[in-house]
N, C-alpha and C positions, 0 to 999 in steps of 0.2 A: 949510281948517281944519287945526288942527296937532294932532298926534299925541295932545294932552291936553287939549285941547277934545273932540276925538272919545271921549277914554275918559273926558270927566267927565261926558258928555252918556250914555255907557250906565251909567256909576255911579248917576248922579242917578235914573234907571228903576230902577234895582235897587235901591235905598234906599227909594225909595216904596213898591216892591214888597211889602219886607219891615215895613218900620212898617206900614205899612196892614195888614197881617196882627198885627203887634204890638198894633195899636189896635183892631182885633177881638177878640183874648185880654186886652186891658183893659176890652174894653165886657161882656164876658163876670165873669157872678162868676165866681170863685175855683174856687167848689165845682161848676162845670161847665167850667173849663178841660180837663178829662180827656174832655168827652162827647161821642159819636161821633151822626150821626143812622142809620146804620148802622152792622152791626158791620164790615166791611171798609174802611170807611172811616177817615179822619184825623180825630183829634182836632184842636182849634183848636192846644194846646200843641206834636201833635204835626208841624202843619205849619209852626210857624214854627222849632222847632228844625231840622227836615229843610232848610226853603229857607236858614238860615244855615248849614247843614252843607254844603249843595250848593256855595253860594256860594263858601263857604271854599275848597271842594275845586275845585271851576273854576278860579278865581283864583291863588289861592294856589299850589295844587299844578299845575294844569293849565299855565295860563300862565306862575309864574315860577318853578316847578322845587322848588320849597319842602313837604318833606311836609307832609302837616295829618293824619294817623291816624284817618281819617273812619272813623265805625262806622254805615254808612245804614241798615242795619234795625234799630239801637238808636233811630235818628232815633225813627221810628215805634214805639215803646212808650215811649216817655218819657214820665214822668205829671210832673205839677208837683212833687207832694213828691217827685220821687225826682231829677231833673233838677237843672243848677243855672240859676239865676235867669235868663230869656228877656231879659229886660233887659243884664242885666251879661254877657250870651253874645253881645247882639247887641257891644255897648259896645266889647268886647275883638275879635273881627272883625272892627268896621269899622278900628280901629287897626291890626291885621294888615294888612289889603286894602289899606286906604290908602296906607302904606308898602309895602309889596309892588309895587303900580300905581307909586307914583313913581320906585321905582325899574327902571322898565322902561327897555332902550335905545329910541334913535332906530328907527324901522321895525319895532317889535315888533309892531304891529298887522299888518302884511304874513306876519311868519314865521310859520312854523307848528311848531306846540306838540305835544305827543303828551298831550293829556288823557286820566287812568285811567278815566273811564266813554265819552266824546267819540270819543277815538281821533285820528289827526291832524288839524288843522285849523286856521286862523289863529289868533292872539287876538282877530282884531276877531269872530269865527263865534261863539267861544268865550263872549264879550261878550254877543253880539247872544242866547245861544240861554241866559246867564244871567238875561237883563234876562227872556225871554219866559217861562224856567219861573217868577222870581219873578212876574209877571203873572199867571200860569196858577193859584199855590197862593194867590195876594193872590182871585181869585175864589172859589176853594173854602173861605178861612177867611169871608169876604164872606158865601155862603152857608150856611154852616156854620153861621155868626153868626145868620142868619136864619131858619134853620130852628129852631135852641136857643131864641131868643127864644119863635120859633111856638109850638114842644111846652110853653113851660114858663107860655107866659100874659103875656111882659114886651113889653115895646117897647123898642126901639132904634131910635136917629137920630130 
């Protein structure tokens, strides 16, 4: 398998990850994108901003050396009105990413990267441990999803 087969095959995980979190903050009205089913916990808004901040920050900064001025605990308070639009945040990311990934050298998945939260480690770890936290918050908006639906009387899917 060649070097961008291997990185379209952990993109393609990471993409699902985050829409599928997207398409929970759409199946959600509006006026409960902010709502938490506890209070330490993440809002639907607040975890798709966060997993594209992550992402950004892995990617971007980790692997191809490129700041991105991640602010992760602004992730977490970001309300809808106050944010800018989850959509057009993811839109402009994946255009970053995209571009940033292609232009990796030959063997970059072998080197190792000095990630600001990660610490050092390939790109391919780097990749692999992106694809799993977007899995990990694609669950928690999932049931977030499902829990809001419960408390408030609606059905969803």
């Amino acid at each position: 398998m060649s070097q961008q087969e291997e990185i379209d095959l952990f993109w393609k995980r990471i993409v699902r990850g985050i829409e599928a979190i997207i398409a929970c903050l759409d199946e959600a009205p509006a006026e409960d994108w902010n709502w938490k089913p506890v209070e330490n916990a993440s809002s639907l808004y607040a975890l798709a901003a966060h997993t594209i901040g992550s992402t950004e920050e892995h990617i971007i900064e980790g692997i191809c050396g490129q700041a991105v001025g991640r602010d992760r605990e602004a992730e977490f308070s970001f309300v809808s009105a106050s944010a800018p639009p989850i959509h057009a945040a993811w839109n402009e990311s994946q255009q970053r990413i995209v571009a940033a990934l292609a232009a990796l050298p030959d063997g970059a998945l072998d080197t190792e990267y000095n990630d600001p939260r990660l610490g050092k480690m390939t790109a391919r770890e780097i990749l692999l441990i992106t694809a799993q936290h977007c899995g990990e918050h694609r669950g928690h908006a999932e049931l977030t999803l499902q829990l809001l639906m419960a408390t408030s009387g609606t059905s969803n899917r």
